[in-house]
N, C-alpha and C positions, 0 to 999 in steps of 0.2 A: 559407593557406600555399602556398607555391611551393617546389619542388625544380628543379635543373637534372640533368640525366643527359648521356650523352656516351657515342654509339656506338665503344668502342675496339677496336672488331674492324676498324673501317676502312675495310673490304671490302663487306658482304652487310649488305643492309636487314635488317632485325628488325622484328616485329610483337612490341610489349610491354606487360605487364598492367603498369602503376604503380598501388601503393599507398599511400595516403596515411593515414596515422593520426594522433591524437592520443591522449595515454598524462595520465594525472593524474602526482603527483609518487609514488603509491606502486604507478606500471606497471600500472594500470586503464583497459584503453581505450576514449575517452567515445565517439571518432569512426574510423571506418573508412570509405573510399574508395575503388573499384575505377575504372579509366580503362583505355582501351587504346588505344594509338596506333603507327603504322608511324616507326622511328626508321632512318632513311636512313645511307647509309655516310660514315662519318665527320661527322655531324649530330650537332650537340645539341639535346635536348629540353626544356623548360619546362612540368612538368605543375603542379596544383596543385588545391585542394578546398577549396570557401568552409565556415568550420564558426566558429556562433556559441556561445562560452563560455556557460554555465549560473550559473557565479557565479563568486566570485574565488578567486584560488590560482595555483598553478604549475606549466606544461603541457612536457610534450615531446612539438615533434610533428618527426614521423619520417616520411620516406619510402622506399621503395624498390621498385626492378624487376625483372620475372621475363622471361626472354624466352620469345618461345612455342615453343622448342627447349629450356624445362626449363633453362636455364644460365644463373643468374644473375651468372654473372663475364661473360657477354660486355657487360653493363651497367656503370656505377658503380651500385654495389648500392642506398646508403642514403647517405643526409644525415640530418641530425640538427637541432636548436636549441632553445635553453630560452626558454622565454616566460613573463613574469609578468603577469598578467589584472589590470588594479586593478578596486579596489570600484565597477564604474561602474554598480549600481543606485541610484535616485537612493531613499534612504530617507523613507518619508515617513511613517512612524510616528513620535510622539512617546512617550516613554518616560514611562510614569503613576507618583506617586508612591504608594510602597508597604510601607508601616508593619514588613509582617512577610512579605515576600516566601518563594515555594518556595527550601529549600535543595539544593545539588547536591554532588557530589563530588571534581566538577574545580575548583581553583583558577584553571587556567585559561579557562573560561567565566564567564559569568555569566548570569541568569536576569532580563527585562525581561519587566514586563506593558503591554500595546500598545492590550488593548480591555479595555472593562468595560461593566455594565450591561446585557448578555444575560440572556436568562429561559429557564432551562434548557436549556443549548443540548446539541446530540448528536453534529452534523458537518457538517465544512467543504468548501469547496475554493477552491482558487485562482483566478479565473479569468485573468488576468493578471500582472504587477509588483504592477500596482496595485490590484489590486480582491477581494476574497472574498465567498464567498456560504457564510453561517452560520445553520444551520436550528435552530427552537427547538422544542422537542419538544410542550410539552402547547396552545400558542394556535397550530401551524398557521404561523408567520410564518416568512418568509426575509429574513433582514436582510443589505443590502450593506457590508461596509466597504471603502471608499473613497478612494483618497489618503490612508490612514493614521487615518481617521475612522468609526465607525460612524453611518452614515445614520437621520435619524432614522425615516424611514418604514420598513413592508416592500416588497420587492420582488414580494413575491405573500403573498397571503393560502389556506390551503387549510384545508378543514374536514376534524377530525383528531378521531379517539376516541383518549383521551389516560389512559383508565386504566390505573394498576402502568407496563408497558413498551410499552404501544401509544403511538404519536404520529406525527410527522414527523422521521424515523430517520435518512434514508439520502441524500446526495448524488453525482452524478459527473458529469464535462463530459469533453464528446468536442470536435474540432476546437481543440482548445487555442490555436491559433494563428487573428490573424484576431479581429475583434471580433464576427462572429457565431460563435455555439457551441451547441451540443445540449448541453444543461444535465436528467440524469433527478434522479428524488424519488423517496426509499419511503416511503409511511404509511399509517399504517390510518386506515380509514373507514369509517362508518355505508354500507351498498350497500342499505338499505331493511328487507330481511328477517335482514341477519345483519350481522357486523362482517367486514373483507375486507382485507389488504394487499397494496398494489396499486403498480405501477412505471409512475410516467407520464415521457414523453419533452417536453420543451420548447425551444424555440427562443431563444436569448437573444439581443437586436438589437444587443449592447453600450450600449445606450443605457437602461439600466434597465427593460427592458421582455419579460416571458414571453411567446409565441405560442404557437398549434398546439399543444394538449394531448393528446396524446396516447396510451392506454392501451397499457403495454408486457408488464406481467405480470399477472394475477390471480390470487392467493397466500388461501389461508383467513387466517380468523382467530381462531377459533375451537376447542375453549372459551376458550385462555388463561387472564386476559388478559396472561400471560409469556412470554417467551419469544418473540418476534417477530421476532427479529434486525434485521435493518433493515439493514446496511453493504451499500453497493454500490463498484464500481468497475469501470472498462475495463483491462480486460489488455493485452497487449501484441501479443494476435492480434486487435485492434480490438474483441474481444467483451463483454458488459456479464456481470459476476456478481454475483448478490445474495445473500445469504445468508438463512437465515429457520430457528428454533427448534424445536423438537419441538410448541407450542402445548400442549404439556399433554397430548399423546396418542400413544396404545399401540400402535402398526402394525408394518408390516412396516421402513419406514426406520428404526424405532425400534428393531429388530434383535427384533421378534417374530414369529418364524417364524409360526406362526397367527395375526397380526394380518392389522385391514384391510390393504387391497393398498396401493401407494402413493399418497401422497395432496399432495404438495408442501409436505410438512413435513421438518423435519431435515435440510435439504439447502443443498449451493450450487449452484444452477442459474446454466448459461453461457449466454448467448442472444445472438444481433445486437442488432441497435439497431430491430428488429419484435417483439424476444419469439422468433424461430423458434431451434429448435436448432439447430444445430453442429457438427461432428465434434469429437472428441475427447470429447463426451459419451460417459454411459453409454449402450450399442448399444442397450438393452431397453427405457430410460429414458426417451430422447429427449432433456431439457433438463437431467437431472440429470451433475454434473461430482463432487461428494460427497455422500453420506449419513451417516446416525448422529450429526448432531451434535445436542446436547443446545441452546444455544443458544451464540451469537457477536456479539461488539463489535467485531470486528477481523478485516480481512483486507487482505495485501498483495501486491505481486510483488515476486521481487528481481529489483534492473534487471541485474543481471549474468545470472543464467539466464534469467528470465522464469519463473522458477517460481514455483508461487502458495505464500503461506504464510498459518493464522488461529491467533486464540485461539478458546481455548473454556473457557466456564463450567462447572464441578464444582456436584453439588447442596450439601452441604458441604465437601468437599472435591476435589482434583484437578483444580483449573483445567490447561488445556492450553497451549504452544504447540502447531502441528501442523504438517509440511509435507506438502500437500495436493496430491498426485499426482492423476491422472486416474482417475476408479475409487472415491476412496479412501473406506471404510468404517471413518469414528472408532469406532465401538463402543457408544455410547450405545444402547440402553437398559441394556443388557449389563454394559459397564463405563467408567469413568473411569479416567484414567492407565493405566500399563502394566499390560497383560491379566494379567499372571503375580501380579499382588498380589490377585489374587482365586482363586474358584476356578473360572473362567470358559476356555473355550478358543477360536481362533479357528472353532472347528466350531460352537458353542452360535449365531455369527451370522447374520444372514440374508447370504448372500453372493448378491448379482445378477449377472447376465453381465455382467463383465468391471471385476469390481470386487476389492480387495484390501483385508486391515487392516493398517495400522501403528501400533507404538506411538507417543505424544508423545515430539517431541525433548526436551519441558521440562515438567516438571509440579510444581504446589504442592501440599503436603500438605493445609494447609487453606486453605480456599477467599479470596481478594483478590478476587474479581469484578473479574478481566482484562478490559481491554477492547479499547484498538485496539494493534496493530500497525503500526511503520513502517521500516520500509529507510530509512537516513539516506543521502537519494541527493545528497550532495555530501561537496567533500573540506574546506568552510570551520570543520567545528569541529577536525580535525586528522584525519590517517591511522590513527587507533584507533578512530575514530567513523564515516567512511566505510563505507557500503554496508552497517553494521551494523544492531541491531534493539534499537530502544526497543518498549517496552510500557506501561501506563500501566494503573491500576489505580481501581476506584469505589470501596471501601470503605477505604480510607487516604490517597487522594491520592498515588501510591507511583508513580514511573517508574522504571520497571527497564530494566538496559541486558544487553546477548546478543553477542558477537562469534561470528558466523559462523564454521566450522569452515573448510579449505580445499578441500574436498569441494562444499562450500555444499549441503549437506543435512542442518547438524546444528548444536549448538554447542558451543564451546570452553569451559568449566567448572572450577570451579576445585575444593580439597579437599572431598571429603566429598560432593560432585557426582556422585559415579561411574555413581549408579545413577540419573540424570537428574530426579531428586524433592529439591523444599527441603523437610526432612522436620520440619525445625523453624525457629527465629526466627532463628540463626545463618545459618544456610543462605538463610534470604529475603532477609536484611540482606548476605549477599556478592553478592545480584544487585540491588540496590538502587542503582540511580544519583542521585536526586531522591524530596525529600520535602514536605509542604505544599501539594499541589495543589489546595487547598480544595477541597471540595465532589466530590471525585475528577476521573477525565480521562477524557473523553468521544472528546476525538479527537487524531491525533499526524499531523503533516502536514511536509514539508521546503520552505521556503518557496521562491520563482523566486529570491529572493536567498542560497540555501544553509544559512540559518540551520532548525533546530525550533523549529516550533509547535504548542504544548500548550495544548489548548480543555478549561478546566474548567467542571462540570457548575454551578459556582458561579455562571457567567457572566462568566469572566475568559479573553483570551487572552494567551498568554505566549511568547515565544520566548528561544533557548538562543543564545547568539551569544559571541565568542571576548571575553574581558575584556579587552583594548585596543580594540576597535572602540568608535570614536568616536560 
């Protein structure tokens, strides 16, 4: 985009900060631009910021300048213009036929399955338009799909102890742009003497090929074999978080004041892309960013704050959302859902330096086995759906949808909501967007083309796209 400005002071050069944005259609801004340049007496200026669309829809972008005397009238302030993005990713998916498809609740969506014939799969990622890489839990394999195709080979093979919830868990790619990319994995593994999950780093060539293995985390495994967690992802401070379960044991992160010490259980540890801590960890910790979680399928940032948000699994009951501040002490072993329904107090916790407890934004009374978590980061299924929060469920196949509060620390709820607990079937069914996921939902992703995609544990993937796309 290009703006013209026009010194109408006439007189006296200006030195001026022009900013350049772009706004989605419901005043979300994807792109901001700082420039500064000397605008001469009576001169007009021609600034402008190259910014590539994410997917389709309708943009305003906006300029305007500040002079560096604080007065933005001695500028022409702002320009304006409305732009519409067409669909120009080239689709390369073929739509499979589909007897008894998930159902949803928008009439204006619709639900297409895109892949089948995965063998337990857990999580995705993008690597491109065109390419994903889909880990299968209990055979170790990474399968590419491809121009719309699942490949028949894997991409890598790794050897995985695949009992209850150990496997090959966990995916995330850094360098997004560019066909080489640092591609990590979380799985557990035979290490000789014990079982170990473990965060290795790899190099992808673009060309279907892993290098340079890497070892980034060493994680127990032990006793289990639950609780593992296994979701990784890069934040938006370039750093890797994994998440990983209680394993089945009584410590101090498990909020047992006389437990063992800590032990890299129940936590989400933040690390670079070496494994080293961080700032913003916890100070006493080193690599820990939360504790007390009991286990987690899901974790995400919202692209508007950069704040991280997870689910969390209830033993029968009190599945969580949570939003996961720096510090943040869920309460497991202690309690599930909000502290006050017990007879539990934030004193009874182990509180570390520089650690806090909050309740769940959202809690189930009885237990769905929540799993991933996604920020719908485009505006292509419409401005109700934007920047909001699907959730996705193992024991129903159930995708639940969450609108962000305006705070974005919470959610918008509807009757009978008040006291943040679906306390029965009514209450599940008002957050209930999709149902039929076969086999439940393993992972929720927003694809480079705008649309969701729901990876079920059946070994079907599916995406949510607007019912007139072609």
């Amino acid at each position: 985009m290009a703006s013209l400005f026009t010194n109408n002071d006439k007189v006296h050069d200006w030195a001026a900060y022009f900013i350049t944005e772009v706004r989605t259609a419901n005043g979300t801004t994807v792109m901001l631009n700082l420039t500064s340049e000397i605008v001469n007496a009576s001169d007009t200026v021609e600034v402008g910021a190259a910014w590539t669309p994410s997917h389709a829809g309708t943009f305003e972008l906006r300029a305007f300048a500040i002079s560096s005397e604080n007065n933005p009238l001695i500028l022409s302030s702002i320009s304006s213009s409305i732009v519409s993005i067409p669909a120009f990713f080239n689709d390369t998916f073929t739509v499979l036929a589909d007897p008894d498809p998930p159902r949803i609740s928008d009439a204006g969506l619709k639900v297409e399955k895109v892949i089948e014939g995965l063998a337990l799969p857990t999580s995705m990622v993008f690597l491109d338009q065109d390419d994903i890489l889909i880990l299968q839990k209990n055979d170790g394999k990474v399968r590419l799909v491809s121009n719309g195709a699942l490949q028949p080979d894997p991409v890598l093979d790794v050897d995985v102890e695949s009992q209850r919830e150990r496997g090959l868990l966990g995916v995330a790619v850094a360098n997004a742009t560019g066909d080489s990319k640092t591609v990590f994995l979380y799985y557990t593994e035979d290490a000789g003497d014990e079982v170990r999950n473990r965060v290795y780093r790899y190099n992808w060539d673009g060309a279907d090929n892993f290098t340079g293995e890497t070892l980034v985390l060493d994680l127990p495994g032990q006793p289990g074999p639950n609780h593992d967690g296994g979701k990784i992802t890069l934040g938006p401070d370039g750093m890797l978080y994994a998440v990983i379960g209680d394993l089945n044991r009584d410590g101090m992160l498990q909020n047992y004041k006389n437990g063992p010490e800590p032990d890299d259980t129940s936590v989400i540890l933040r690390v670079d892309r070496d494994g080293n801590a961080g700032n913003g960890t916890l100070p006493g910790e080193g690599r820990y960013y939360a504790y007390g979680i009991r286990n987690s399928f899901g974790m995400d940032f919202d692209p508007l704050t950069g704040r991280l948000w997870d689910t969390e699994n209830g033993p029968a009951g009190y599945d969580e959302i949570n939003v996961v501040e720096p510090g943040f002490n869920s309460g497991w072993e202690q309690t599930m859902g909000p502290i006050d329904i017990g007879d539990m107090t934030v004193d009874d916790l182990v509180q570390l330096e520089g650690s806090h407890y909050a309740d769940p934004v959202f809690s189930w009374r009885h237990a769905q086995g929540v799993t991933d978590i996604e920020f719908l980061n485009s505006t292509k299924l419409g401005d109700e759906y934007a920047y909001n929060i699907f959730v996705g469920d193992i024991n129903n196949g159930n995708l639940y949808f969450f609108t962000v509060n305006e705070e974005r620390n919470g959610l918008v709820l509807g009757d009978g909501l008040e006291d943040l607990v679906a306390d029965n079937n009514d209450e599940v069914e008002s957050v209930v967007f999709g149902t039929g996921f076969d086999g439940g939902i393993t992972d929720i992703e927003t694809g480079p083309d705008g649309s969701l995609y729901i990876l079920t544990f059946a070994g079907d993937l599916y995406r949510i796209v607007p019912a007139l796309d072609s």
